[in-house]
DSSP file (Angstrom, degrees, kcal/mol; ACC not computed):
  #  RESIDUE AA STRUCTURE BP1 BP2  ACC     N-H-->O    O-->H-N    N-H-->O    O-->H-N    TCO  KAPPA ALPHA  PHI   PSI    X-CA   Y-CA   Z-CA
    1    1 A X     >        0   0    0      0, 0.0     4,-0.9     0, 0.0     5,-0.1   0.000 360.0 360.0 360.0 -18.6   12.0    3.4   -3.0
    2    2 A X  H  >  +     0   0    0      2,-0.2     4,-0.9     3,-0.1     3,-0.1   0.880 360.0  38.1 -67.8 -38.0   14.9    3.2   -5.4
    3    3 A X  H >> S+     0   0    0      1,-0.2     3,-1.8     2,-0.2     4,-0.8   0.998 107.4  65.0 -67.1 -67.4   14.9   -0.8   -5.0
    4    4 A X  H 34 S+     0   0    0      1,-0.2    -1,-0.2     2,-0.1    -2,-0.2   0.653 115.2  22.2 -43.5 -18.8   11.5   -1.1   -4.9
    5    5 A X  H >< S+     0   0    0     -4,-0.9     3,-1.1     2,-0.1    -1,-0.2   0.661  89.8  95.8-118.2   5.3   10.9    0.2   -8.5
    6    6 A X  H X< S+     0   0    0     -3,-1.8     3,-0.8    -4,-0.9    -3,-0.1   0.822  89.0  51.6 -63.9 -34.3   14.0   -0.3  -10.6
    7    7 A X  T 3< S+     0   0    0     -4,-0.8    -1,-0.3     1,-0.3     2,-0.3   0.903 100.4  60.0 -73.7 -23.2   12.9   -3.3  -11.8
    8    8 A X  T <  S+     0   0    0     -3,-1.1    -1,-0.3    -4,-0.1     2,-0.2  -0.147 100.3  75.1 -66.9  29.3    9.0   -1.5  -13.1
    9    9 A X  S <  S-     0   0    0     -3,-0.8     2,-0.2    -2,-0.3    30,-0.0  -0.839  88.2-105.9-156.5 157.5   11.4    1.1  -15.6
   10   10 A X    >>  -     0   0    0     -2,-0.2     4,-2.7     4,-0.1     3,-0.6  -0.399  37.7 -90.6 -88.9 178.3   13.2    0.2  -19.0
   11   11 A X  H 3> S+     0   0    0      1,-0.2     4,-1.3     2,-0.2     5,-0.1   0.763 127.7  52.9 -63.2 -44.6   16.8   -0.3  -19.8
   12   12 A X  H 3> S+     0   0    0      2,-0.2     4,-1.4     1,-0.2    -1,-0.2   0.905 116.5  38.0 -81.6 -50.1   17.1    3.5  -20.7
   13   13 A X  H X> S+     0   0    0     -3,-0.6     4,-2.4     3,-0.2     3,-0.6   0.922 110.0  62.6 -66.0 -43.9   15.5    4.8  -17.2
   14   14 A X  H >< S+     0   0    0     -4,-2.7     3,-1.6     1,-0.2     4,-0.4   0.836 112.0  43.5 -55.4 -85.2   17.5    1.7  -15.1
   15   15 A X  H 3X S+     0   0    0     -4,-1.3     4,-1.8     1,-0.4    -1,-0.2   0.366 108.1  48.6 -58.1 -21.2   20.7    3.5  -16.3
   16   16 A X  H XX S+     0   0    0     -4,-1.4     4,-2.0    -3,-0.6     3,-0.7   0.993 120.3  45.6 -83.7 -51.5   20.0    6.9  -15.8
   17   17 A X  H <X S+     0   0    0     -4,-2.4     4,-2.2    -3,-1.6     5,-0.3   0.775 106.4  54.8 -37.8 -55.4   19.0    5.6  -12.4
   18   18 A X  H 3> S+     0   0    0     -4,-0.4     4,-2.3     2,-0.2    -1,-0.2   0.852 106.8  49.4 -21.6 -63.3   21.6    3.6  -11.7
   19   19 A X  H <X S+     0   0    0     -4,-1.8     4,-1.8    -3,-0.7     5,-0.3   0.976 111.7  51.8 -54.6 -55.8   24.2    6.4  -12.3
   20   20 A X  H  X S+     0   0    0     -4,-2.0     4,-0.8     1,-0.3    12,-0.4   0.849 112.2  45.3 -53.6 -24.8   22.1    8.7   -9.9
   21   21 A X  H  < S+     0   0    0     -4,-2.2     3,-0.4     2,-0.2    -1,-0.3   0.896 113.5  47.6 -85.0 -35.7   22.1    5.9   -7.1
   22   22 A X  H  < S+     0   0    0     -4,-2.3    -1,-0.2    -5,-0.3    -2,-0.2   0.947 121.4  42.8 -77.7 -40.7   26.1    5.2   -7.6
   23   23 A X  H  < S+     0   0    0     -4,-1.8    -1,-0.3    -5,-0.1    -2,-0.2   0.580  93.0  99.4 -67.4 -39.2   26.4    9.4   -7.4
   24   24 A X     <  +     0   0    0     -4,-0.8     5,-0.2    -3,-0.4     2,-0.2  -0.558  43.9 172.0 -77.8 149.0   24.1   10.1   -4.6
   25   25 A X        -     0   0    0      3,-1.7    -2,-0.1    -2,-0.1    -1,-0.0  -0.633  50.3 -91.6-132.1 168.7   25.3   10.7   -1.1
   26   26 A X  S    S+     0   0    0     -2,-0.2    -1,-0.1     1,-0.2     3,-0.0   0.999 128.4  39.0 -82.5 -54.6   23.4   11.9    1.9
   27   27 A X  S    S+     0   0    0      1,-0.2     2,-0.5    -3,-0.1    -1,-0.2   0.752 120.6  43.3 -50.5 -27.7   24.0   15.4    1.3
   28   28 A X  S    S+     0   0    0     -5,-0.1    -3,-1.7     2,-0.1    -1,-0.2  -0.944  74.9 122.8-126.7  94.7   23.7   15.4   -2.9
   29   29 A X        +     0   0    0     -2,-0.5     4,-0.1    -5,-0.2    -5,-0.1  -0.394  39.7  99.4-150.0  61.0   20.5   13.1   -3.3
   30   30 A X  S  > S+     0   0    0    -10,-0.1     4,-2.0     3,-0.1     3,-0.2   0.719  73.4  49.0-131.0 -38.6   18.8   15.2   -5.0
   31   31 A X  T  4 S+     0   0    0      2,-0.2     5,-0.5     1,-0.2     4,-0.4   0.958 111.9  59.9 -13.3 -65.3   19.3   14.1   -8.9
   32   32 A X  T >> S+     0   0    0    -12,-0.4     4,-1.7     1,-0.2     3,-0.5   0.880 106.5  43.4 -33.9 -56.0   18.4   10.8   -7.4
   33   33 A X  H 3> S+     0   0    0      1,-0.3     4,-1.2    -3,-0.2     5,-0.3   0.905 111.3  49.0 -60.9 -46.3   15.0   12.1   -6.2
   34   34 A X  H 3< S+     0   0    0     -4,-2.0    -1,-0.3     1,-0.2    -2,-0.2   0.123 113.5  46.0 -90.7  20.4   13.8   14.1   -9.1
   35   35 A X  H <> S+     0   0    0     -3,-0.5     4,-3.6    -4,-0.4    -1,-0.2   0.493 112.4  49.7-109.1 -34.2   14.5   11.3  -11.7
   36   36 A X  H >< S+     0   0    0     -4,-1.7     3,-1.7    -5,-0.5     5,-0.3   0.904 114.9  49.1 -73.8 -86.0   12.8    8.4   -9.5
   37   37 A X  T 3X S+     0   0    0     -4,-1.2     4,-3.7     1,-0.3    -1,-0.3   0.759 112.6  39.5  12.3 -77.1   10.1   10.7   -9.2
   38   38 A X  H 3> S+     0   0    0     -5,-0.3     4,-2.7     2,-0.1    -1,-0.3   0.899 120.8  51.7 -71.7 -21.7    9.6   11.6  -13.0
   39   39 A X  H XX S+     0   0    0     -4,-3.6     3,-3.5    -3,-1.7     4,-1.4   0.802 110.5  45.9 -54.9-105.0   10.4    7.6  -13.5
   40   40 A X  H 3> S+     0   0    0      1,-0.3     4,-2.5     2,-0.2    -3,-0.2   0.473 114.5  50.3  33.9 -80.4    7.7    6.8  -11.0
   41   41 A X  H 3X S+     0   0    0     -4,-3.7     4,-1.2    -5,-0.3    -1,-0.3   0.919 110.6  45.9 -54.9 -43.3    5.4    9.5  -12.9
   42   42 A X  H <X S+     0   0    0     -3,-3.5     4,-1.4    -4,-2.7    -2,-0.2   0.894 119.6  45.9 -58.9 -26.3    6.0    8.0  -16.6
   43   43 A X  H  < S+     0   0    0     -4,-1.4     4,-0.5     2,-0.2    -2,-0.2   0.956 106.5  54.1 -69.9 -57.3    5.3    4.5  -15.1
   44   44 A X  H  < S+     0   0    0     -4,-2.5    -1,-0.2     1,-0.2    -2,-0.2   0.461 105.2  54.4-104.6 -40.8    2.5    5.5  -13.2
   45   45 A X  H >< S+     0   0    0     -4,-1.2     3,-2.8     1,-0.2    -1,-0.2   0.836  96.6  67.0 -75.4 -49.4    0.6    7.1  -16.7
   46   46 A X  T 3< S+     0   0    0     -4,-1.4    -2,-0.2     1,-0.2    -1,-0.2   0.926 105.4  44.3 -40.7 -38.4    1.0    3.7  -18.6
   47   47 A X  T 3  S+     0   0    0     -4,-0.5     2,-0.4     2,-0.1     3,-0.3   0.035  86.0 119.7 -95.2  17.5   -1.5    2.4  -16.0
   48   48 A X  S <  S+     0   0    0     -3,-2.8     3,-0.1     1,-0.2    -3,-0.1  -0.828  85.0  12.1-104.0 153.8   -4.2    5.2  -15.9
   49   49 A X  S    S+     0   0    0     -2,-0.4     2,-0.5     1,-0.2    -1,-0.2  -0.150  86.0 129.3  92.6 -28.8   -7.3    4.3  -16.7
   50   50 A X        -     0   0    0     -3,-0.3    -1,-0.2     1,-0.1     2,-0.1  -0.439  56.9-139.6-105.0  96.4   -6.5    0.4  -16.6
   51   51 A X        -     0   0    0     -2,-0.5    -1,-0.1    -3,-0.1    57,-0.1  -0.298  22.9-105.0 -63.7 142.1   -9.9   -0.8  -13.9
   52   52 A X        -     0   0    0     55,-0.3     2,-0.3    -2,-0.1     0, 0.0  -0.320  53.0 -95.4 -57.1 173.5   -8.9   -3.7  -11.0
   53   53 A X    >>  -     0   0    0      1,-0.0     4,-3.2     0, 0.0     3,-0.9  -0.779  34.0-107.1 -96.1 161.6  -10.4   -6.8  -12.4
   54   54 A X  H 3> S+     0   0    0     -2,-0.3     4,-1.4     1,-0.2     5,-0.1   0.767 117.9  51.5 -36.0 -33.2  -13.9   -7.7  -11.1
   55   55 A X  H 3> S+     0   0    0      2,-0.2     4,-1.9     3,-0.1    -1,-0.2   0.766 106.9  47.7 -91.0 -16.2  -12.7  -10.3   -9.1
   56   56 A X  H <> S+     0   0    0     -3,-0.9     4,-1.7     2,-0.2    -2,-0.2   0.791 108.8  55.6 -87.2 -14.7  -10.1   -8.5   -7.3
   57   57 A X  H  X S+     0   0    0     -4,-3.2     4,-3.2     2,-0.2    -2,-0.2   0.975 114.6  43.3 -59.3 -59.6  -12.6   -5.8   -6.6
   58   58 A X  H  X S+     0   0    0     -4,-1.4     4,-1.4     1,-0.3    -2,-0.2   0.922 116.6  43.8 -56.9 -55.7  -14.8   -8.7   -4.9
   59   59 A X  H >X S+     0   0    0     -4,-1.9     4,-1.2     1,-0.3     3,-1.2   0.977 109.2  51.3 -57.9 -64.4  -12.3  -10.3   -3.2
   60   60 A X  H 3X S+     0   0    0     -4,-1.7     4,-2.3     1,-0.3     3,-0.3   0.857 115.5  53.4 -53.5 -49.9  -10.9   -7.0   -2.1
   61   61 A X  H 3X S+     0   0    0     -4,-3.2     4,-2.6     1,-0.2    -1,-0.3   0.889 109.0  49.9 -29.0 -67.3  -15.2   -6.6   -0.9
   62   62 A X  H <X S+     0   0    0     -4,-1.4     4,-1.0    -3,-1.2    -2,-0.3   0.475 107.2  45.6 -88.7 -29.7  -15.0   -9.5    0.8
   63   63 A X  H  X S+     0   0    0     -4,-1.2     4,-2.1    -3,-0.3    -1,-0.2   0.790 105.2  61.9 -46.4 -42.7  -12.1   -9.1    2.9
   64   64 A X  H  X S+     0   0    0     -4,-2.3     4,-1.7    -5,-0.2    -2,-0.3   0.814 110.6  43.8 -72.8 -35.6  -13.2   -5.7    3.8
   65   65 A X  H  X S+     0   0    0     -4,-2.6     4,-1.8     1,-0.2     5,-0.3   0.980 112.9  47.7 -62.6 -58.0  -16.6   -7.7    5.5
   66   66 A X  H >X S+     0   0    0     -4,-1.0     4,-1.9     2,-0.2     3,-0.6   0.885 108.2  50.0 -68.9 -31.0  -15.0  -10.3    7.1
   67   67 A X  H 3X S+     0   0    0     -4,-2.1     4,-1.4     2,-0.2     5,-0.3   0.987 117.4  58.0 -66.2 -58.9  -12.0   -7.8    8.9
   68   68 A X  H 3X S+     0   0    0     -4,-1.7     4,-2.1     1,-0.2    -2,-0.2   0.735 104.4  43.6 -24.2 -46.4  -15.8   -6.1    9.7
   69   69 A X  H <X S+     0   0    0     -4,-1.8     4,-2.3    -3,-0.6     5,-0.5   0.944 111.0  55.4 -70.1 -68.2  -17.1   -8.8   11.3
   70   70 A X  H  < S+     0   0    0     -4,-1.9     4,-0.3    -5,-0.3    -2,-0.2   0.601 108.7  42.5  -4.7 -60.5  -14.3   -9.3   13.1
   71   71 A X  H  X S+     0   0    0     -4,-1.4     4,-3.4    22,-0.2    -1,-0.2   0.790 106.7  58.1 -62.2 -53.3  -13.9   -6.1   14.6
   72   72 A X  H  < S+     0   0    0     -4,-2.1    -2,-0.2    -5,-0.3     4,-0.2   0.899 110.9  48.2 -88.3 -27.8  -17.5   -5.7   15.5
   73   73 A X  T >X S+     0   0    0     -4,-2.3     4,-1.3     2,-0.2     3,-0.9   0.846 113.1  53.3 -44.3 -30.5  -17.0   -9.6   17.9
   74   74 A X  H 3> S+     0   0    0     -5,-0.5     4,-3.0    -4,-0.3     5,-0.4   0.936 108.8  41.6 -75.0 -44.4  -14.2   -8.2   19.2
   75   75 A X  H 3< S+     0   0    0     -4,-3.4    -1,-0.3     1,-0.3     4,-0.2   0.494 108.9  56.8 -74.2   4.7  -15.7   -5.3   20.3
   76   76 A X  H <4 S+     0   0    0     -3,-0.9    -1,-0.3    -4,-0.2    -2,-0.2   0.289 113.4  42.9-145.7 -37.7  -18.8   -7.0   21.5
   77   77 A X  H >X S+     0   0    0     -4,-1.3     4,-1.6    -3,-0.3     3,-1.2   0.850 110.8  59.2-103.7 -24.4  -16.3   -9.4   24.0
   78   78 A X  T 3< S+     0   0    0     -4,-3.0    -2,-0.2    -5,-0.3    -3,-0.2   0.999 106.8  42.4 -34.5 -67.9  -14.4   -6.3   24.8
   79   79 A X  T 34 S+     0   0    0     -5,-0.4    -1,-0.3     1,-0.3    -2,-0.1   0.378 118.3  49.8 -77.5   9.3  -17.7   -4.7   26.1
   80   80 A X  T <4 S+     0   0    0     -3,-1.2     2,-0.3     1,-0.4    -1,-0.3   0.766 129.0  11.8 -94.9 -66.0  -18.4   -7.9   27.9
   81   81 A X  S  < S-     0   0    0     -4,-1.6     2,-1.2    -3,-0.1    -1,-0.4  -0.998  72.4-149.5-122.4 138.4  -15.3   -8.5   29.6
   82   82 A X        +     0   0    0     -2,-0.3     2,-0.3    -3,-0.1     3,-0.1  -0.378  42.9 153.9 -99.5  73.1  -12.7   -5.5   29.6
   83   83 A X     >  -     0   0    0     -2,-1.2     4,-1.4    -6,-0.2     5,-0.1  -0.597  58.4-114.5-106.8-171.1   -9.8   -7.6   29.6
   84   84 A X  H >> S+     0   0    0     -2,-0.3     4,-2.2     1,-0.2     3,-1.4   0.979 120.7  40.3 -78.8 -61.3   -5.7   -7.0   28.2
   85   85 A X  H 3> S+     0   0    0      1,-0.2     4,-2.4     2,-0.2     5,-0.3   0.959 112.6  50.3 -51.9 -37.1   -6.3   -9.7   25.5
   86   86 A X  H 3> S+     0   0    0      1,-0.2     4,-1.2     3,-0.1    -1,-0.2   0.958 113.7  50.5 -43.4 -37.7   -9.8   -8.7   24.7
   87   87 A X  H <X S+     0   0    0     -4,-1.4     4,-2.0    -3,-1.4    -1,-0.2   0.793 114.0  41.2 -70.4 -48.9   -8.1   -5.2   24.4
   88   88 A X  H  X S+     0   0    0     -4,-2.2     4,-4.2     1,-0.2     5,-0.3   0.967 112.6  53.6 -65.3 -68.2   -5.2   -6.4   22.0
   89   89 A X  H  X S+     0   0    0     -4,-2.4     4,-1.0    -5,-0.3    -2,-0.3   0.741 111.7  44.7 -58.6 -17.3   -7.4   -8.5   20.0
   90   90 A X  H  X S+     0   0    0     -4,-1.2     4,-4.1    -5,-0.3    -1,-0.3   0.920 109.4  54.1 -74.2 -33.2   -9.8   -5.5   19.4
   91   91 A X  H  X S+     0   0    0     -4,-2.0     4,-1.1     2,-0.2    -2,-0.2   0.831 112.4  49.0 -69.5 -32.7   -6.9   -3.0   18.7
   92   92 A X  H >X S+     0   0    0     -4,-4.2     4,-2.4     2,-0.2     3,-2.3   0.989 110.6  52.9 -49.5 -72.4   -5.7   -5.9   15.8
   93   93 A X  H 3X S+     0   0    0     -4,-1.0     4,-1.0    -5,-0.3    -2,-0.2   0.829 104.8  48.3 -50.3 -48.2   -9.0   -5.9   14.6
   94   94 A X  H 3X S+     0   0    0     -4,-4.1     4,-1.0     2,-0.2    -1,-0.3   0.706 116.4  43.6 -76.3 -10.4   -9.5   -2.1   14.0
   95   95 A X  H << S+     0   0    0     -3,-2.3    -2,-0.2    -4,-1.1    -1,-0.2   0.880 115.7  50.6 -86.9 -32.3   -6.2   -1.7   12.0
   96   96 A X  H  X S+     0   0    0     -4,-2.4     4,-1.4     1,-0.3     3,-0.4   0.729 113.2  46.1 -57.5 -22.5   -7.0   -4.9   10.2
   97   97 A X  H  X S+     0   0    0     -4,-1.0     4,-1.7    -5,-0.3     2,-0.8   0.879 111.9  49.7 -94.3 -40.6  -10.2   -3.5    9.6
   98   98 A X  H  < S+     0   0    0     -4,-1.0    -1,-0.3     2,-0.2    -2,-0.1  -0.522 106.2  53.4 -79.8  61.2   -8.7   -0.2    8.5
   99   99 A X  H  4 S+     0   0    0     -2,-0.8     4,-0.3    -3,-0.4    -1,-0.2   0.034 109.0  53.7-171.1 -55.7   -6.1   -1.7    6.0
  100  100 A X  H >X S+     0   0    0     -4,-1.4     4,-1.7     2,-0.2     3,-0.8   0.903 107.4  57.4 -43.3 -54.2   -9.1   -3.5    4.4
  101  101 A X  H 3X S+     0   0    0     -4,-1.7     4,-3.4     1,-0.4     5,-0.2   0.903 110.7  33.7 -30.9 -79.6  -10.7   -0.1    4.2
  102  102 A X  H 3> S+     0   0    0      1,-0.2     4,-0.6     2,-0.2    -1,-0.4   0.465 108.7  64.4 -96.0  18.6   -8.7    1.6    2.4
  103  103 A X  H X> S+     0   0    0     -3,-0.8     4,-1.6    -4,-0.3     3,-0.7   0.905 112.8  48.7 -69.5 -52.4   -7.3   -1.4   -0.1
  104  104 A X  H >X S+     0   0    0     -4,-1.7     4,-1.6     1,-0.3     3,-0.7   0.966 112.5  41.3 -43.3 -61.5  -10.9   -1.3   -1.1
  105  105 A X  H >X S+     0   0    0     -4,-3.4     4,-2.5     1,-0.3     3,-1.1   0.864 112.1  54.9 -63.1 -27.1  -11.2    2.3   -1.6
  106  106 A X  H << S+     0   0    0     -3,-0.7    -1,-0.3    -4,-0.6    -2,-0.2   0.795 112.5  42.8-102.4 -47.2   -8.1    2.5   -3.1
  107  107 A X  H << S+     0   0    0     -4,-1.6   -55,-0.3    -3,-0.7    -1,-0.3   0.461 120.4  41.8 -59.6 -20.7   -9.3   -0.3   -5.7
  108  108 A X  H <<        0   0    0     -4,-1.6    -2,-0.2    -3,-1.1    -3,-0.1   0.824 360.0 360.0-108.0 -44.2  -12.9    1.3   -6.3
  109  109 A X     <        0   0    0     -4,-2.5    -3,-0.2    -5,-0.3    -2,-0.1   0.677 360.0 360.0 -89.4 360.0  -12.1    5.5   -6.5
């Protein structure tokens, strides 16, 4: 997680981070944790309140039907013929459909 956000934080947070990563070990990570953490949280309040835009809400819509569709043909030659591809290709389709799911919800609550 450290990589993944070092670059979101300003020059005053990078350093104190920096220092914690060159200082953490696998036993003594625990500085490490509780600044990335409170970083993470300060970051994380600049952006409340701040709405998707309308079009990524749509888009985000519109993915979440078509994985839908998807699913519910797959499931529909599943129950036709029970074969191992049918079988794969439904089990894709219902995480793909649940990935859509919750990027949508995640974008509308």
């Amino acid at each position: 997680m450290y990589k993944h956000f070092y670059n979101r934080f300003d020059d005053s947070t990078q350093k104190v981070l920096k220092n914690d990563y060159t200082n953490s070990s696998v036993e003594n990570f625990e500085p490490l944790a509780n600044d990335l953490a409170a970083a993470i949280v300060d970051w994380s309040n600049k952006y409340a309140g701040i709405a998707p835009a309308k079009s990524h809400v749509h888009a985000s819509k519109q993915s979440l039907n078509h994985a839908r569709s998807v699913y519910m043909n797959a499931k529909k030659k599943y129950s036709a013929h029970h074969s191992q591809s049918n079988k794969s290709k439904l089990d894709k389709a219902k995480y793909n459909l649940s990935v859509a799911n919750a990027k949508y919800k995640a974008l509308v609550h």
